[in-house]
N, C-alpha and C positions, 0 to 999 in steps of 0.2 A: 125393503131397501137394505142394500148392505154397504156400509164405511169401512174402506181399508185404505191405509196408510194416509189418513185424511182425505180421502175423495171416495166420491160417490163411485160403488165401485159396478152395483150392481140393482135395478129396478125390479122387483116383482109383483104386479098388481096379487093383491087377495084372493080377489072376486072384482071379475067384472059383471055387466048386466047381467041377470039372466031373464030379462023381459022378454017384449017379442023378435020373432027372428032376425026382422031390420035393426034394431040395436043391437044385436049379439055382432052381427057381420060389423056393424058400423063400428065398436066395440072391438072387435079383433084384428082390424085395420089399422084403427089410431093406435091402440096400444103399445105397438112395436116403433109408430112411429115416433111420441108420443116418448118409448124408453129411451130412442136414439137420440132424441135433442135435449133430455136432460142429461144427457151422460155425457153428452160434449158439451152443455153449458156449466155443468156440475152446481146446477142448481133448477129448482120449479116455475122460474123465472122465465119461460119459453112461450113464444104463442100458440094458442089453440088450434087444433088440426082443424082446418076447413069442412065443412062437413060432419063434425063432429065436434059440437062445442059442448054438449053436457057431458058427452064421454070427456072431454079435454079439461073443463075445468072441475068433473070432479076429480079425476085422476092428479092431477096438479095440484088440487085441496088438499086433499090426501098425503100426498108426496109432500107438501109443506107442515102439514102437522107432523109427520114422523121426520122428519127435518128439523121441526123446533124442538120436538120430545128429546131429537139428541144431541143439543145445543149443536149441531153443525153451523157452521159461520159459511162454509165454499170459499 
């Protein structure tokens, strides 16, 4: 995640799955969609992609812990 000028400016997953092939696709899917709704809410506060709710809520876990690591408020 990158903060510039107070806002969330930029999401980049780590590491997603790399279990089996239906979670990779499912996984490469949401994640982009997944970057686009937090960056127009500018916060981990968004709903879970349909269809992808363990990729959604870990990715959004994640995204809230390096969010409180750097004190962001949004």
């Amino acid at each position: 995640m990158t903060i510039a000028s107070g806002k969330i400016a930029e999401v980049t997953p780590l590491q997603l799955t790399d279990a089996d092939g239906r979670s990779q696709m499912i996984s490469s899917q949401a994640a982009p969609m997944l970057r686009s709704e937090v960056l127009q809410a500018q916060s981990a506060n968004v709903q879970s992609i349909g269809g992808a709710t363990y990729t959604s809520e870990g990715y959004l876990t994640s995204l809230q812990s390096a969010l409180d690591a750097a004190s962001y408020k949004g």
